[in-house]
DOGUBA-810760 format. One line per 3 residues: number of its first residue (from 1); their letters; for each residue x, y, z of C-alpha. Coordinates in nm, 3 decimals. Example, Ala and Ser with C-alpha at 12.3 -4.5 7.8 and 13.67 -1.06 7.14 Angstrom:
1> as> 1.230,-0.450,0.780  1.367,-0.106,0.714
//
This chain:
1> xxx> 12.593,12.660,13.911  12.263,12.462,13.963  12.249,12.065,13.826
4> xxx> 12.117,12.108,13.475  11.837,11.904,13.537  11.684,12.199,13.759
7> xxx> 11.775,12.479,13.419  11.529,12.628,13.257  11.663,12.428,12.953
10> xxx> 11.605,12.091,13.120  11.219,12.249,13.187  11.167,12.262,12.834
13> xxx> 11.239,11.853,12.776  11.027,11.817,13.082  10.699,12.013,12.935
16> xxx> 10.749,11.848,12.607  10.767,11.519,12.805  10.442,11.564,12.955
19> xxx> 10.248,11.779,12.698  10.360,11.505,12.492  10.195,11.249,12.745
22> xxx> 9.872,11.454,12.789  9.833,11.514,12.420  9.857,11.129,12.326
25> xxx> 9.553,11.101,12.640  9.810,10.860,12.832  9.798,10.855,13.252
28> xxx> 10.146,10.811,13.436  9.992,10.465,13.504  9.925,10.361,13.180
31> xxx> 10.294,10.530,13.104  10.496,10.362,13.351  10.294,10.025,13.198
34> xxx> 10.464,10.088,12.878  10.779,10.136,12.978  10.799,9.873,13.245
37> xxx> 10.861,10.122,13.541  10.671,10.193,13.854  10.443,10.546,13.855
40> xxx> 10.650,10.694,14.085  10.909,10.682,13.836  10.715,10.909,13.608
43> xxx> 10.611,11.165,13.798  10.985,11.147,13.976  11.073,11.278,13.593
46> xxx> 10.747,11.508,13.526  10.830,11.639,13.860  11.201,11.700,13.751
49> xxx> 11.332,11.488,14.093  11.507,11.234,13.826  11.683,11.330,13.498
52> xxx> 11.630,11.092,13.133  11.917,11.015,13.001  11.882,11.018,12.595
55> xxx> 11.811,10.628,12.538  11.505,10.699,12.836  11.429,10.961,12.612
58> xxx> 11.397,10.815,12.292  11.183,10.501,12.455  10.947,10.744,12.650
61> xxx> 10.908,10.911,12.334  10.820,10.614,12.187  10.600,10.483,12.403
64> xxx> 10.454,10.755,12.357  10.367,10.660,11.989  10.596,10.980,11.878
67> xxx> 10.845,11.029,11.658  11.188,11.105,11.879  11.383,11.294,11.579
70> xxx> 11.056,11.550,11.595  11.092,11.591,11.945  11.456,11.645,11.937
73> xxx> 11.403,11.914,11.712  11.112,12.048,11.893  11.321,12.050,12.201
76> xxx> 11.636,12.217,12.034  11.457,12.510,11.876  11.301,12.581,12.215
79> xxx> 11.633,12.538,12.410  11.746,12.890,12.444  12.117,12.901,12.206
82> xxx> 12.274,13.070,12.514  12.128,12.772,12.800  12.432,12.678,12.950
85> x> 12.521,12.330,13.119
//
């Protein structure tokens, strides 16, 4: 079974991720500025080389400007019930 960070499950946190990130008209630069992390580190994630674990998840989100409980629930409904880990 593959790493769940290459599922098609762990795609759909990745899209949000970066619609999110497009939407809000924020570079990977300006990103990485917020969060105190190099470029390479965001596009390591938008390129799904490096997994978030769910407190990176809730500060990208916020840096962001968004509100994490809406993207958790955007992400769940999308989340197929069968994925599998």
């Amino acid at each position: 079974m593959p790493k769940s960070v290459f599922t098609d499950a762990y795609a759909v946190v990745v899209e949000y991720l970066v619609d999110l990130r497009k939407a809000q008209g924020v570079s990977q630069v300006e990103l990485a500025r917020r969060l105190g992390k190099t470029q390479q580190f965001v596009s390591l994630v938008e390129r799904k080389d490096r997994r978030l674990d769910i407190v990176e998840f809730l500060v990208w989100v916020r840096a962001l400007g968004a509100d994490p409980e809406v993207a958790v629930l955007h992400i769940a409904r999308a989340v197929p019930p069968d994925a599998a880990i």
